[in-house]
C-alpha positions as CSV (number, residue, x, y, z in Angstrom):
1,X,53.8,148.1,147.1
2,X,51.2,146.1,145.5
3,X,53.3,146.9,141.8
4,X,56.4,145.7,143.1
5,X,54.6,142.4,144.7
6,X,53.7,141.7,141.4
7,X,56.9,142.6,139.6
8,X,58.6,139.8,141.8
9,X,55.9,137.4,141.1
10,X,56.7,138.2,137.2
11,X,59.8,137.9,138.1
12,X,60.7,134.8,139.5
13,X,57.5,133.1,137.2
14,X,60.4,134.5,134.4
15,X,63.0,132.6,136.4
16,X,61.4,129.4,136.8
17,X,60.1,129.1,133.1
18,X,63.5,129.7,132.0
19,X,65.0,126.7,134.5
20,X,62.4,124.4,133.3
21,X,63.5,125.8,129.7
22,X,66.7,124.7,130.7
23,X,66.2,121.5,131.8
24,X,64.1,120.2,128.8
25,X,67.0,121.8,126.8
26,X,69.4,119.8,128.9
27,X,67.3,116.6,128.3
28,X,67.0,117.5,124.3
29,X,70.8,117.5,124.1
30,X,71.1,114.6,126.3
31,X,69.3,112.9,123.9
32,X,70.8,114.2,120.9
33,X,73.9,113.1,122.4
34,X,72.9,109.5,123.0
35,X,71.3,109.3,119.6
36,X,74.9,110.5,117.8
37,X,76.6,108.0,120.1
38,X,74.4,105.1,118.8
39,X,74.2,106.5,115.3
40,X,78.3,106.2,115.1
41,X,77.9,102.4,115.7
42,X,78.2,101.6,112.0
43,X,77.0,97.3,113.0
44,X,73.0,96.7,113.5
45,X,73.6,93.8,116.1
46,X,71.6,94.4,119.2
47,X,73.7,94.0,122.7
48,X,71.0,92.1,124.1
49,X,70.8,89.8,121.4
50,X,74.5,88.8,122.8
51,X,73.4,88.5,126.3
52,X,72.2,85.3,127.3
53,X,73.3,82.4,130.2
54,X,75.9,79.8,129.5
55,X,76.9,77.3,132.4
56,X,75.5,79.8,134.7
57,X,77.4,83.0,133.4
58,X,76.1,85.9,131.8
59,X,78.0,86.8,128.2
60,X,78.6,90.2,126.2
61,X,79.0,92.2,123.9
62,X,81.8,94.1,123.1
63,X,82.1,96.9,120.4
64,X,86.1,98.4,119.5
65,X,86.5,101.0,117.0
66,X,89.0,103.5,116.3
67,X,89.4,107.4,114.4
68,X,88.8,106.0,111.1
69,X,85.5,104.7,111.5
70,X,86.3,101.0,111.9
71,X,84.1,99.1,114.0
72,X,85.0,95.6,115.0
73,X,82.8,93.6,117.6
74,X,83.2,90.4,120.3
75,X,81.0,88.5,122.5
76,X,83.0,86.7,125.7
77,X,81.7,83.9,124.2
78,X,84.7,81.4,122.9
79,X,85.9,85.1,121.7
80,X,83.9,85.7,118.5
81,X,85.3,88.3,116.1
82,X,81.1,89.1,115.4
83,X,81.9,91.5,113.1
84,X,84.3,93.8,111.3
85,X,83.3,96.9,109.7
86,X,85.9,99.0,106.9
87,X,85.4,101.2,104.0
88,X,85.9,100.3,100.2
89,X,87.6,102.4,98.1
90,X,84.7,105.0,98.0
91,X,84.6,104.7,102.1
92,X,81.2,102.6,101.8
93,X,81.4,100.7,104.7
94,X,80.5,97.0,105.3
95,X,80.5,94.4,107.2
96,X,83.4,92.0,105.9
97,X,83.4,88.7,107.9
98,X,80.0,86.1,108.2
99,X,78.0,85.6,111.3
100,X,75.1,85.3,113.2
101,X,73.2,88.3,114.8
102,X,72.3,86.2,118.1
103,X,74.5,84.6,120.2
104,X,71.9,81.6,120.0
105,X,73.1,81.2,116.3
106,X,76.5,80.7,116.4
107,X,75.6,78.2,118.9
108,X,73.1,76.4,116.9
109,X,74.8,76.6,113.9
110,X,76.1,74.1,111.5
111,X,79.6,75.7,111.0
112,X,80.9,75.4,114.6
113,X,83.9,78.1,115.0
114,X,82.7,81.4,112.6
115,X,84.8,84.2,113.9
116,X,85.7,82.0,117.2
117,X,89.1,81.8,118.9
118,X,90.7,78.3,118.7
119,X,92.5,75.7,121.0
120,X,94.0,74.5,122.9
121,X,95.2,72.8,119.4
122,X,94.2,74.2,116.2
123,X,93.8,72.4,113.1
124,X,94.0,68.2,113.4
125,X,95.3,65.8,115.6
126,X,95.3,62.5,114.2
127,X,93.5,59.6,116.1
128,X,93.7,62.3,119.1
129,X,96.7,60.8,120.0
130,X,99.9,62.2,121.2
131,X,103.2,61.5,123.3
132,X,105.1,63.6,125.6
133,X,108.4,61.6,127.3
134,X,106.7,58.5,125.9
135,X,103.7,59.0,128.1
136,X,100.4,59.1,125.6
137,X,97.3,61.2,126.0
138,X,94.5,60.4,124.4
139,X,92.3,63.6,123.4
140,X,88.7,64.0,122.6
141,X,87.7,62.9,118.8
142,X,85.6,65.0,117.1
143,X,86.0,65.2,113.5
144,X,86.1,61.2,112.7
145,X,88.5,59.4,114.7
146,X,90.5,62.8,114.6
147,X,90.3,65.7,117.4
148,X,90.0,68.7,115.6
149,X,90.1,73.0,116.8
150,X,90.7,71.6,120.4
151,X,87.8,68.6,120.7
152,X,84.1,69.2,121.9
153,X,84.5,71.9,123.9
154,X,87.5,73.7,122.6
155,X,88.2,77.3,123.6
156,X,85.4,78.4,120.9
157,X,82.9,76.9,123.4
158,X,83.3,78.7,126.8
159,X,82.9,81.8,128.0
160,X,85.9,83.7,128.9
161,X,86.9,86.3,131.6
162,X,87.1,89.8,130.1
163,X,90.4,91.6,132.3
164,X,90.7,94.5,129.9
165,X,88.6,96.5,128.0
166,X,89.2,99.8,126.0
167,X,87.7,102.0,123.1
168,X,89.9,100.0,120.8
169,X,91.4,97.3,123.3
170,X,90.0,94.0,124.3
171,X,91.8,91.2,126.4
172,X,90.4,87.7,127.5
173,X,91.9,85.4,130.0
174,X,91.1,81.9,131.2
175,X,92.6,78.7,132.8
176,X,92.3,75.3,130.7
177,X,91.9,72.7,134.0
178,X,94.4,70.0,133.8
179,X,92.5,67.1,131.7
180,X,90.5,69.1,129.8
181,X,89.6,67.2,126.5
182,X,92.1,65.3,127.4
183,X,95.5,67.7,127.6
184,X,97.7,67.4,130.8
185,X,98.6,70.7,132.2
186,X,96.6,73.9,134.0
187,X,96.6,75.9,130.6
188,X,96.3,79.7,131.6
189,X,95.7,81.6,128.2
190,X,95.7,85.0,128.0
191,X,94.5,86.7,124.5
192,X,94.9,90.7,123.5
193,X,92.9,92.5,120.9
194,X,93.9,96.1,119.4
195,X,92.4,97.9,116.8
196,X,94.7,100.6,116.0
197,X,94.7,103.6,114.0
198,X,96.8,102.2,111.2
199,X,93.1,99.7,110.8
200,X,95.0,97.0,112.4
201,X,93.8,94.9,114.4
202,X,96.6,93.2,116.6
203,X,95.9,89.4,118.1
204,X,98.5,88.7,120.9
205,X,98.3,85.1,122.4
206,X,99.8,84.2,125.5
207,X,100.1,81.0,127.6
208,X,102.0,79.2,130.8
209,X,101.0,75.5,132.1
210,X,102.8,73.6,135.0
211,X,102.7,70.3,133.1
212,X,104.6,69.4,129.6
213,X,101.5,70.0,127.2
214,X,101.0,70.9,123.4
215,X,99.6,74.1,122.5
216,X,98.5,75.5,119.0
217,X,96.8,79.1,118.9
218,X,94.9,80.8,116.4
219,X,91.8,82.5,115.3
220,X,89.3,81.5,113.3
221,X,87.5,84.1,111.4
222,X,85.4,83.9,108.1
223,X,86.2,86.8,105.0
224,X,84.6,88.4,102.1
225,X,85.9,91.4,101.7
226,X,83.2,92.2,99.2
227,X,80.7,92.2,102.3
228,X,79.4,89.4,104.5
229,X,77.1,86.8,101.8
230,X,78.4,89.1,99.0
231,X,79.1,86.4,96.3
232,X,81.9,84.1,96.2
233,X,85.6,84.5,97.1
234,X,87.1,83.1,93.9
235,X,88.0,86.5,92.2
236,X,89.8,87.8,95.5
237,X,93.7,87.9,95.1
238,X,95.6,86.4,96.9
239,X,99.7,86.2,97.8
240,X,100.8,83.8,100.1
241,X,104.6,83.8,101.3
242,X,104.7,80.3,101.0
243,X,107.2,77.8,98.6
244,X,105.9,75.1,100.6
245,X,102.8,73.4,101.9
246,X,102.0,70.0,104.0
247,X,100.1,67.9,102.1
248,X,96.8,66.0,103.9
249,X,95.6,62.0,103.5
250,X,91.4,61.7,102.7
251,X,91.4,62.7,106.5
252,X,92.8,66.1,106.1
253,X,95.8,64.6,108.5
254,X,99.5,65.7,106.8
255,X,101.6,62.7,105.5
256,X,104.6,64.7,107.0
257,X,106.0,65.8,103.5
258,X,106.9,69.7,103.1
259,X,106.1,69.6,99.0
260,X,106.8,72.4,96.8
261,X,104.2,74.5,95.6
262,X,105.8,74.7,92.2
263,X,103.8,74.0,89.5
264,X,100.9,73.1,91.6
265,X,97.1,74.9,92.6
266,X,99.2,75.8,95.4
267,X,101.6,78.3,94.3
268,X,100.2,81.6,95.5
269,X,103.8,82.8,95.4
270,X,102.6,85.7,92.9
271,X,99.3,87.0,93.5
272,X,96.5,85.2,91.5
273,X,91.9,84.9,91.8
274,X,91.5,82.4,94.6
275,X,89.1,80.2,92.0
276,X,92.1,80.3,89.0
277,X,93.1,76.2,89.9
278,X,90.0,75.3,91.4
279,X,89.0,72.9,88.5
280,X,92.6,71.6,87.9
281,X,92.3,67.8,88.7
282,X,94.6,67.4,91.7
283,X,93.9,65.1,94.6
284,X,94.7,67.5,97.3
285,X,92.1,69.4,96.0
286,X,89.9,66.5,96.1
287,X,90.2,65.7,99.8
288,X,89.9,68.7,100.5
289,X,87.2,70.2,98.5
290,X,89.2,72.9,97.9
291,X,92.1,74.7,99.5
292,X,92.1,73.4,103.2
293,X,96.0,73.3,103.7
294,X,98.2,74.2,105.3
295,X,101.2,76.7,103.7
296,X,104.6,76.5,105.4
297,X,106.4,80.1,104.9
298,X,109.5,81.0,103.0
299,X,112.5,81.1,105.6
300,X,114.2,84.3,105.4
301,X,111.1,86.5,104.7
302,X,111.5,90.1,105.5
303,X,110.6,90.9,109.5
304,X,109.4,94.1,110.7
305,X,109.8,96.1,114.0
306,X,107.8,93.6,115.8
307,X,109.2,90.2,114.1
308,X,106.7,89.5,112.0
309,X,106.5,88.9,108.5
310,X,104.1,89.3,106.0
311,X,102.3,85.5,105.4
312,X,99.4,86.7,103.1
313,X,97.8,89.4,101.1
314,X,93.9,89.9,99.7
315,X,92.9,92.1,97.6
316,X,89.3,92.0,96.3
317,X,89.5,94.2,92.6
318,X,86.0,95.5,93.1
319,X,85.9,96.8,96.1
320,X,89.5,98.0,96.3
321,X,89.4,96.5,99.9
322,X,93.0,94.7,101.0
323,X,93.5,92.9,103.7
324,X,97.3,91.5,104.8
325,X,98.3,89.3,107.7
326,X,101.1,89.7,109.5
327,X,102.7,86.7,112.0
328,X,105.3,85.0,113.8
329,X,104.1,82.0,113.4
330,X,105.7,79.1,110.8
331,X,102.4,78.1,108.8
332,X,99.7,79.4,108.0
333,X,96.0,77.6,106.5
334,X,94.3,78.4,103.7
335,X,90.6,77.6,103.7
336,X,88.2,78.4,101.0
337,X,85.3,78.4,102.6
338,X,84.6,74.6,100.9
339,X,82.0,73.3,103.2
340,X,79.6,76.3,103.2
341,X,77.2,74.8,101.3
342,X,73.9,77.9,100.7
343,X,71.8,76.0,104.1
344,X,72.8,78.7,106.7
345,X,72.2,82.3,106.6
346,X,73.9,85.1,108.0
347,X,73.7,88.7,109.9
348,X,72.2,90.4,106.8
349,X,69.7,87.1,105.6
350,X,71.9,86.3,102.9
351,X,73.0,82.3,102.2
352,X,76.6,81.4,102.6
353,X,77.3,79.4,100.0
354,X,80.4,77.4,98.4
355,X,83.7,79.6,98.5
356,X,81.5,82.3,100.2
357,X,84.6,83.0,102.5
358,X,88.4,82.3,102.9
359,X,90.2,82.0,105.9
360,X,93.9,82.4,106.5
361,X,94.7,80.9,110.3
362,X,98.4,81.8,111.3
363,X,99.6,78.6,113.2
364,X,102.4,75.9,113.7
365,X,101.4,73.2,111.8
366,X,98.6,70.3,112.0
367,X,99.4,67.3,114.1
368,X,102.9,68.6,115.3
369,X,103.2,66.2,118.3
370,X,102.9,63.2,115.9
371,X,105.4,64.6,112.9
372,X,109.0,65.5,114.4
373,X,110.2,66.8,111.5
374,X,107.7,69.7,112.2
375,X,108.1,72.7,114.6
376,X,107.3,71.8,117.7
377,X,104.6,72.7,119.7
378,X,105.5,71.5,122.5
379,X,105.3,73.5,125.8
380,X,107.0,73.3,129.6
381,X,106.4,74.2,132.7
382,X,108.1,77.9,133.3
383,X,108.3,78.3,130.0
384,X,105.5,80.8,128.1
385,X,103.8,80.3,124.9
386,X,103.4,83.1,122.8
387,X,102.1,84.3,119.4
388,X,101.0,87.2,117.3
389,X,98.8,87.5,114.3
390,X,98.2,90.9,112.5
391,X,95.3,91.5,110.3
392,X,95.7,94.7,108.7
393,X,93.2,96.8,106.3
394,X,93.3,99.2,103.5
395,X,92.0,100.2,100.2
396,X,93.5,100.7,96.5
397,X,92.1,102.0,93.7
């Protein structure tokens, strides 16, 4: 009796090593699990670094990817594109637009809307004046005697309401109160983000008001495709679908002319380095430092199955990256990056510096409201606003 006692003792001591066994098992793959989990998050940005208070709300972070290893990340914070990660041609990945790696950065810093969504007016208004049914408005002026990307607290500098969220789908929504900056109208904006499998990623912009009101959406990111504070931009390619631009006064406001781009530094008909014309004494160039215009696209282009047509295409030689942006939109600006001056730093501690970064901003053109022979931009009551803007990425040898 005594033997089998203390065969059941073994027994069951057996039984219970073997579930504790188990469980630290369990745990082990638990944490193997978590650790391959944060181990496929190709950026080094730290939620928490994201996650601070801003006129009494909490903000985010927010990280998309999709099966190719593509990694793009938000905060709800005036919707910054933080970061967007794709392979070169020998699938090295890197982190292609600049940044900050705290929230308090972008805040803080001197360049005001890096990877930020903008509105409810992108690009210049002059004087900050407009008319609607001879009634004038008179906006907030924040670059000069200009309102520029929406005034001081555009829709870069509030927190917005997060309504969808997905592996590779994000989508912000928020209501402009009438009077904001100065624009008549309860301005409900709604904005969709998709990273697809074709390394796409998709910007959808919608928008309603109950009161006449101008609207002008776009977004606002910073590129190198040789990597974030990877040199300059000047030996980048770049096509844009455009015969015509608007050219700008010493104020950056257009003098309402469409001019051809023939025989100018602005014929990126054919592709050509960013940095080819830079030195060819024109005084576009001058006022702007550089490319800061805007490019009005051929009629007639080519649309695909969504209506869009192609506006632009990068390709940086030595990284074999490409980058190609799609949109229904009639203009689109070119900036070179011209007032990055080597004073702030980015995510990875390098200096952004002069032409460190392009940016190509699909948009109706600057100060619409005050040109009528520009598109319109105007926007009623029961009628609904709405844009896309593709940017799409690739690699050639």
């Amino acid at each position: 009796m005594k033997t089998i006692f203390r065969a059941c003792k073994i027994a069951i001591l057996f039984l219970l090593i073997q579930f504790i066994s188990c469980k630290e098992n369990a745990k082990t793959i638990n944490n193997v699990i978590q650790e391959v989990e944060v181990s496929t998050q190709k950026t080094k940005l730290k939620a928490e670094d994201f996650q601070i208070q801003i006129d009494g709300r909490k903000t985010n972070f927010y990280v998309l990817t999709n099966k190719n290893g593509i990694e793009v990340t938000f905060t709800d914070y005036g919707q910054r594109l933080i970061s967007i990660i794709v392979p070169d041609k020998n699938g090295n990945f890197e982190d292609i637009v600049l940044g900050f790696n705290t929230l308090k950065k972008y805040i803080s810093a001197r360049e005001k809307y890096m990877g930020s969504f903008i509105g409810r007016y992108a690009n210049r208004i002059a004087k900050g004046k407009f008319s609607i049914k001879g009634r004038q408005y008179n906006l907030s002026t924040n670059n000069g005697e200009n309102h520029l990307h929406g005034g001081h607290k555009g829709f870069n500098n509030v927190v917005w309401d997060v309504h969808k969220l997905k592996g590779n789908e994000i989508e912000f929504v928020r209501t402009s109160p009438d009077g904001e900056e100065g624009y008549p109208g309860n301005l409900k904006v709604t904005v969709n983000y998709l990273l697809t499998d074709e390394n796409e990623i998709i910007i959808s912009y919608y928008a309603v008001s109950d009161k006449p009101t101008v609207v002008n959406l776009t977004h606002h990111s910073f590129f190198n495709l040789a990597g974030e504070g990877t040199g300059t931009i000047n030996n980048h390619l770049l096509m844009i679908n455009a015969d015509k631009y608007t050219p700008v006064d010493e104020n950056l406001i257009p003098i309402g002319e469409l001019a051809s781009v023939d025989g100018t530094p602005f014929d990126f008909t054919k592709a050509k380095p960013i940095g080819r014309d830079l030195e060819v004494a024109d005084q576009q160039l001058t006022y702007g430092k550089g490319y800061d215009h805007n490019f009005v696209l051929k009629e007639g282009l080519t649309k695909n199955e969504s209506g869009l047509v192609l506006a632009a295409k990068v390709v940086e030689p030595n990284s074999g990256r490409v980058m190609e942006v799609f949109t229904d939109e009639p203009g689109l600006q070119f900036y070179g990056g011209n007032f990055l001056d080597g004073v702030t730093k980015g995510k990875s501690g390098k200096s952004y510096n002069y032409s460190g970064a392009f940016c190509l901003e699909t948009q109706h053109f600057p100060d619409s409201p005050n040109q009528p022979n520009f598109p319109s931009t105007l926007l009623m009551p029961g009628e609904k606003y709405t844009s896309t803007c593709i940017y799409k990425f690739s690699t050639i040898n």
